[in-house]
N, C-alpha and C positions, 0 to 999 in steps of 0.2 A: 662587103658589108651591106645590110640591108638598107632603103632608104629611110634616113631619120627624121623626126621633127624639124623643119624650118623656125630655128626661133625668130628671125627676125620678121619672117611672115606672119607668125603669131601670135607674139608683140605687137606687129603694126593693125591685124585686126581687132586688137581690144579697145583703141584708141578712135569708138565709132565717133560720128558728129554730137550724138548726144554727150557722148561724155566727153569730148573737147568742149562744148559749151559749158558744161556743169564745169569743168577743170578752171577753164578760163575764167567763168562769174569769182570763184572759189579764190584763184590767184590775181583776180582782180586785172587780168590781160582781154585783150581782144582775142577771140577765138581765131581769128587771120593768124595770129602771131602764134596764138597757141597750139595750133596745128602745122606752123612752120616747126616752132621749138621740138616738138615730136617728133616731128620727120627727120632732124636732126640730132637728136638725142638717141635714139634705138640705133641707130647704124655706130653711132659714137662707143655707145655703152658694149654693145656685145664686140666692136672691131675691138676694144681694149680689153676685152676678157680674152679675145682669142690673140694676141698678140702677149697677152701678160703668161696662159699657159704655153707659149712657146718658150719663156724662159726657165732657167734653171730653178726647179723645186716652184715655180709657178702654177701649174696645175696640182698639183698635189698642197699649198695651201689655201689655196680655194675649196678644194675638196673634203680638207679638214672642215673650214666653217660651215659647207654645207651640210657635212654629218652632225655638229654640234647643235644646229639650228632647232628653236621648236617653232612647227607649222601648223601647230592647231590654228590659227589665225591668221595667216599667211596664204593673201589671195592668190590665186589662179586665175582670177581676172579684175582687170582694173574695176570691173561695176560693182563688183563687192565691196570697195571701200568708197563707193564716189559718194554714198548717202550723207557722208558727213563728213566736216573738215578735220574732225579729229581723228578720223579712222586713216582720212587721206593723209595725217600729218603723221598718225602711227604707222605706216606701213610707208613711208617716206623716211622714217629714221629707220624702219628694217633693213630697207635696199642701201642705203647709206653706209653698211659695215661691208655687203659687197662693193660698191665703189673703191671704198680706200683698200681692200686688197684690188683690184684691178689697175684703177691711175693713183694711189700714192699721194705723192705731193702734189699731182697733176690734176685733181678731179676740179679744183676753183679755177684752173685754164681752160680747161677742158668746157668748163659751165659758162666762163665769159665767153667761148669763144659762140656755144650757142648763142647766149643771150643777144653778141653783136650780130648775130646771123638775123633771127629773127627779127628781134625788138620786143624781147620781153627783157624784165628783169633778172638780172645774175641769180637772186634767191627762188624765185620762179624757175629757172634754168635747173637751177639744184633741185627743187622737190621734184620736176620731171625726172631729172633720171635715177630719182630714188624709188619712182615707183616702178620706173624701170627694174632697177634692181630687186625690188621686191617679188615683182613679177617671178622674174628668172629664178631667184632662190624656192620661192615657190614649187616650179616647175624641179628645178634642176637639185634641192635639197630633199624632195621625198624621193627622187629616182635615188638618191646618194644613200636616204637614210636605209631605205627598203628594200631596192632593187641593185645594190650593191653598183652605184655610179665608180669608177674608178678615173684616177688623173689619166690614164691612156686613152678610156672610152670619152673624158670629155674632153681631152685635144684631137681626138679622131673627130667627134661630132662636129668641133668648131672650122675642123682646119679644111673636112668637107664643106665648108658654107665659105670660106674666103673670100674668093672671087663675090658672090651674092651680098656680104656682107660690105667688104672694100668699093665698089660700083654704086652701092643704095646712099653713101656719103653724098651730099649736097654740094652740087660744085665751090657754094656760101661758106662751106666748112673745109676747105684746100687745105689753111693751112693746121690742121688737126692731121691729116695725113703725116704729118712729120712727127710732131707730139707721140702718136701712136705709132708711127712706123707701120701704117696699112699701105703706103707703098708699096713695102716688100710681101705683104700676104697674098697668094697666089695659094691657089686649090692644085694637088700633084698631080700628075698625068694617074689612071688609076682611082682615084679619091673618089668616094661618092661625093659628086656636085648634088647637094639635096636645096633646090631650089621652087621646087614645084608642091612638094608633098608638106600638107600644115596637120596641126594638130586639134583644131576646134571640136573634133566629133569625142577626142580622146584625150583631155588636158592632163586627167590624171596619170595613166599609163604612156607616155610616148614612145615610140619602139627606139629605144637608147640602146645601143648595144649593151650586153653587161661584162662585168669583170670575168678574169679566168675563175675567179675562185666562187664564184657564183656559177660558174659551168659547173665546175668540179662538183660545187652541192647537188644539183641538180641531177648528173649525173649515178652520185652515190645513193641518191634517193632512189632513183629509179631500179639500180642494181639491187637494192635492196628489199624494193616491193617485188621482182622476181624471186628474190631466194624463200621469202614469207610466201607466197605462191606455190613454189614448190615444195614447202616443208606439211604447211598445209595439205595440199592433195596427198604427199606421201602419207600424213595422220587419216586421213579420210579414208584411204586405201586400207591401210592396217586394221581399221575398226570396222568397217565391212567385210573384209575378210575373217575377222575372230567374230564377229555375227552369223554369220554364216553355219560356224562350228556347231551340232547339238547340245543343249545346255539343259539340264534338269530344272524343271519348273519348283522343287521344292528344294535340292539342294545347291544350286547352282556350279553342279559338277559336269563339266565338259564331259561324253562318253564317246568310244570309239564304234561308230557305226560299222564298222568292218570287222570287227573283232567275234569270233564264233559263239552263239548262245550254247550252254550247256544245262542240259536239265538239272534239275535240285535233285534228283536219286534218281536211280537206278536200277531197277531191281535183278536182284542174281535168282535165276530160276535152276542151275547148275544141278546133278544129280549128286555135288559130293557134297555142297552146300545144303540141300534136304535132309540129306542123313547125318549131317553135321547138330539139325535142328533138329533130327529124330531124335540121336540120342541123348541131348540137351533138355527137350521137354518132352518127351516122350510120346510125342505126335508134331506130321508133318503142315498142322494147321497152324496158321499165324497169328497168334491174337494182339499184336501189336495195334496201339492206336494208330501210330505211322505210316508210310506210303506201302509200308508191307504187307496192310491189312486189308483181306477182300471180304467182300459180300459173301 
């Protein structure tokens, strides 16, 4: 598989100092605290997405809600909503519908366990990893809507980042390792470890793998711009070739070039034919106005 977007690498780039200040004034936290909660939250939020598509029908309803989702407004980066608290509170209750599929009943443990980390507030803890989530559905709901994202293409994506995602956990946050069971996430011998490779240059298209049935289209399309290819040239041929043919300029009758000219008469000079017209008119002169008649 190819190498994919690091989401947690490009998650953590959108959270520059500018917008932990602006975050922090907004939520009323110290920017210290606010940039701890973050570095805590991202490795939180995506180890329980990738732990929640491990279980049964886990991936597959996530993948519903990302197909449902409208993104007309649905940043791709935190600085598009940071202008204003309401944009920042609306795109906080987007990512909030992926949380409660991710952690459940877990996402207000999940949020204390930041906030003790840090030293922000529990509700502060929550609208972090709502933009969290907003982020990712961003990302991860137009691959779904457009690019046919499948639940196998996004436990492959995530179960390659394991190891990156499970390690970037804040020693502060140990015990969220159990809540989530990022203990046991381990990247398989095989898996692309995509640790290195971000996504900043190319938000909108990430190289996501795509579904079989997205091959399959793609595929058929191609088979099929060969066959209109070939149908074409065979027409192109045909009509060149009946070009070709002689065609009468006034009646548009095809004529055989090959075929022998024969003159319009003929004249019979014969001795038994003269006497034929001796005794007929009474001389062997021809007064006919037709090809018969000489000078």
């Amino acid at each position: 598989m190819d190498m994919a977007v690091n989401l947690l690498s490009y998650l953590q780039e959108q959270f520059t100092p500018s917008v932990v200040d602006q975050l922090s004034s907004h939520l009323n936290e110290s920017p210290t605290n606010t940039r701890k909660a973050i570095d805590g939250v991202l490795p939180a939020v995506l180890g329980g997405m990738a732990q929640r598509v491990q279980e049964s029908g886990g991936a597959s309803d996530i993948v519903d809600l990302l197909k449902d989702g409208n993104y007309g407004n649905t940043p791709l980066d935190i600085s598009q909503v940071i202008g204003s608290r309401g944009d920042e509170q609306a795109a906080a209750a987007t990512g909030s519908s992926l949380l409660d599929r991710i952690f459940g009943d877990d996402t207000d443990e999940v949020a204390s366990a930041v906030a003790l980390h840090s030293g922000v507030q529990q509700p502060s803890a929550l609208a972090l990893m709502g933009l969290a989530g907003s982020v990712l559905m961003g990302i991860l709901g137009r691959q779904a809507q457009d690019k046919g994202l499948s639940a196998t293409n996004l436990t492959t994506l995530l179960a390659g980042q394991a190891d990156y995602i499970r390690t970037s956990l804040p020693a502060g946050l140990a015990s969220l390792s159990g809540v989530l069971n990022l203990d046991k996430m381990r990247t398989e011998p095989g898996e692309s470890i995509q640790g290195t490779t971000t996504m900043t240059s190319t938000p909108v298209s990430p190289d996501i793998p795509l579904s079989p049935q997205v091959e399959r289209r793609r595929e058929n399309v191609t088979w099929l711009r060969w066959v209109l290819f070939a149908v074409g040239a065979l027409i192109l041929f045909l009509i060149v070739q009946k070009c070709r043919q002689n065609q009468s300029g006034t009646e548009g009758v095809y004529t055989d070039t090959t075929s022998r000219a024969e003159p319009n008469a003929v004249e019979d000079r014969s001795p038994s034919t003269r006497e034929n017209i001796e005794d007929a008119n009474g001389s062997t002169r021809d007064t006919a106005a037709g090809p018969f008649k000489r000078p």
